[in-house]
C-alpha positions as a Markdown table, in Angstrom:
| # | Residue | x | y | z |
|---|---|---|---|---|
| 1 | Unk | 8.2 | -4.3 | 13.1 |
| 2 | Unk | 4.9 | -5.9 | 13.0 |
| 3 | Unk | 1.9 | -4.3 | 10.8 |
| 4 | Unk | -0.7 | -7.1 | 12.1 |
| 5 | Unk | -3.8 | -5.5 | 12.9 |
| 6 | Unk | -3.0 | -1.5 | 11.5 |
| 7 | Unk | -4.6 | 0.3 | 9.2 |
| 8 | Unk | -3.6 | 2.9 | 6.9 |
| 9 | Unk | -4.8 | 5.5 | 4.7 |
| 10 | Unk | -2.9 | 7.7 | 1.8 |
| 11 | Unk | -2.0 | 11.1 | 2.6 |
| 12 | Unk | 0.5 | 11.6 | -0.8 |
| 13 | Unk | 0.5 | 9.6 | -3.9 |
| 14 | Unk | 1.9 | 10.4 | -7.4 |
| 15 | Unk | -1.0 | 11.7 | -10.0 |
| 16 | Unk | -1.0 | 8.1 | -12.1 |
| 17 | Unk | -2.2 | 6.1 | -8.7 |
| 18 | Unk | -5.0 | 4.6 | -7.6 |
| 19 | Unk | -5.3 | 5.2 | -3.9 |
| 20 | Unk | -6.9 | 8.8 | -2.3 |
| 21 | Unk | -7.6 | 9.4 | 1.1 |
| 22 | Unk | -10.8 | 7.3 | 1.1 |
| 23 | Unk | -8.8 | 4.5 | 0.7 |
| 24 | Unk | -8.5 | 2.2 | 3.4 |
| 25 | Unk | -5.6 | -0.6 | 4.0 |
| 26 | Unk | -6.3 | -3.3 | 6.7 |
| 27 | Unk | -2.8 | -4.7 | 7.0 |
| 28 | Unk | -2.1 | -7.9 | 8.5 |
| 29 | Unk | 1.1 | -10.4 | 8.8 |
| 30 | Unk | 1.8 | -13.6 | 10.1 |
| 31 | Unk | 5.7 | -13.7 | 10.6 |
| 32 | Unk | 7.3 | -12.1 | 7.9 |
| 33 | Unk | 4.8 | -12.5 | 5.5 |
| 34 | Unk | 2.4 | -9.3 | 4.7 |
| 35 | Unk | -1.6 | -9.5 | 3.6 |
| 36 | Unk | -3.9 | -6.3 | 3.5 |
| 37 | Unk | -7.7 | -6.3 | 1.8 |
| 38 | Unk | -8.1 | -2.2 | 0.7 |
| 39 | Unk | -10.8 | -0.6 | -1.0 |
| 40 | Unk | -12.2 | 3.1 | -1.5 |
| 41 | Unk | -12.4 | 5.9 | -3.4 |
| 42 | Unk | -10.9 | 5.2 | -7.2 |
| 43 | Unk | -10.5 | 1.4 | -6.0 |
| 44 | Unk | -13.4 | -1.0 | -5.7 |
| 45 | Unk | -11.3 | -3.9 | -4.0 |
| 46 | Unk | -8.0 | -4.4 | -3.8 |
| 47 | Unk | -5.2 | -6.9 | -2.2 |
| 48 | Unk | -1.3 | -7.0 | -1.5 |
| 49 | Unk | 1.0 | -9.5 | -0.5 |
| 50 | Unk | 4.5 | -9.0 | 0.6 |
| 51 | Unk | 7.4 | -9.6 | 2.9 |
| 52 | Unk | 8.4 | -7.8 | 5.9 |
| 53 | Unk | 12.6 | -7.7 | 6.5 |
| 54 | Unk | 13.8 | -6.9 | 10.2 |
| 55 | Unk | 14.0 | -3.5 | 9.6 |
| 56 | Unk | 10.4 | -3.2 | 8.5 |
| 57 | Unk | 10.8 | -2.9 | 5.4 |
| 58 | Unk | 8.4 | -4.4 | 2.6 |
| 59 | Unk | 8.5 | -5.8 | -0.7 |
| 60 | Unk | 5.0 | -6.8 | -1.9 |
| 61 | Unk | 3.1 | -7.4 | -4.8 |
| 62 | Unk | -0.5 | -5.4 | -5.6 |
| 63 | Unk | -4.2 | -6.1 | -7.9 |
| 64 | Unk | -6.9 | -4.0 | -7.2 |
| 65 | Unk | -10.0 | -3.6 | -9.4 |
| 66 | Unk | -10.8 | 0.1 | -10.5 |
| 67 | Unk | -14.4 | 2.1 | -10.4 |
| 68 | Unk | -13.8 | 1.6 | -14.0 |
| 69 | Unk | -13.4 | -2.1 | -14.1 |
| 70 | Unk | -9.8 | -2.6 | -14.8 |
| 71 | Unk | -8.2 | -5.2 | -13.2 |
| 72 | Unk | -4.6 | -3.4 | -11.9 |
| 73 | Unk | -1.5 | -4.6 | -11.2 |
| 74 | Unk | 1.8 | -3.4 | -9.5 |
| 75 | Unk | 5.3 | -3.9 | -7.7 |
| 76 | Unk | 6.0 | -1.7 | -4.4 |
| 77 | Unk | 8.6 | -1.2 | -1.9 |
| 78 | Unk | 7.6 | 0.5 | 1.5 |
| 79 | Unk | 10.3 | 2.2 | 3.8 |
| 80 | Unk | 8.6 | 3.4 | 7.1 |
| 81 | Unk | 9.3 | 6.0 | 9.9 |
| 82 | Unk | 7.9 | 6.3 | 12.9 |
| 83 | Unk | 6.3 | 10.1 | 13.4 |
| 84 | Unk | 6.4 | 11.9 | 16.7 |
| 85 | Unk | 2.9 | 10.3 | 17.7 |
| 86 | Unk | 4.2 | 7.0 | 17.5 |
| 87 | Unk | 2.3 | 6.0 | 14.0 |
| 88 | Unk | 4.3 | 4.7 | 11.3 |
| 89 | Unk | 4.6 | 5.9 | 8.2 |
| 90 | Unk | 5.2 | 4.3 | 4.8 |
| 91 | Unk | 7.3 | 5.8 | 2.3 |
| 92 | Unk | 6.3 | 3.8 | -0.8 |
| 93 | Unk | 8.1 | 3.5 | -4.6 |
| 94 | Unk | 5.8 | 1.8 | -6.9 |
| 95 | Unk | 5.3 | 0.6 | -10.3 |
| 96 | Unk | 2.5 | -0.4 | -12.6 |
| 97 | Unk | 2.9 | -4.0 | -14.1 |
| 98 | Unk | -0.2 | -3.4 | -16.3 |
| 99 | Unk | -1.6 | -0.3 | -18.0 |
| 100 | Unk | 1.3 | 2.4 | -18.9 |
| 101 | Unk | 4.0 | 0.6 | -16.3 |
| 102 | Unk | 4.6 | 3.8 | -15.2 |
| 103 | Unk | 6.2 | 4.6 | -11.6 |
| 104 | Unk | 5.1 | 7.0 | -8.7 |
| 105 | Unk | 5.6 | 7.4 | -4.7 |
| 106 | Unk | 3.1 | 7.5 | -2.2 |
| 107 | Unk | 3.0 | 7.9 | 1.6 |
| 108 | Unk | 0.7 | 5.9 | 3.9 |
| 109 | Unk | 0.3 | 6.6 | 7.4 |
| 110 | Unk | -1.5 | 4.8 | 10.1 |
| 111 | Unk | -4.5 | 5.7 | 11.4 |
């Protein structure tokens, strides 16, 4: 799989995240390695970078600042599914590496 050039946006995410439906992931990759640039709602700018296995799957790395000026930072991995209108979706298990290290889940899907 091959995320160059999609963009995503939230539709589910754990009540101690960061990303709402106004935020806005422009993903893109360069063999297997993974960049995206997102901002909106809660987060004034943030970046990932991660690798992409064969099966799609991605292990990436997170900062993002916050509306209220914290520098954040986190661990994810993303599992996606492809839904009946061909879009994929992301199933995401994160963690927090600053702040309360606490865990959640999200799902992303393309738009």
């Amino acid at each position: 799989m091959n995320y160059d050039g999609k963009k995503f946006r939230p539709v589910q995410n754990s009540e101690n995240g960061e990303t709402t439906q106004e935020t806005i992931f422009y993903y893109q990759q360069k063999g297997n390695i993974l960049t995206s640039e997102y901002a909106g709602g809660k987060i004034k700018k943030g970046h990932l970078i991660g690798l992409v296995d064969e099966q799609g799957n991605i292990d990436m790395r997170y900062h993002q600042v916050n509306t209220d000026g914290e520098l954040m930072t986190g661990v994810c991995s993303s599992v996606p599914e492809m839904t009946k209108e061909g879009k994929v979706r992301l199933h995401e298990n994160w963690q927090w590496t600053s702040g309360d290290r606490s865990k959640g889940t999200s799902i992303l899907e393309e738009l």
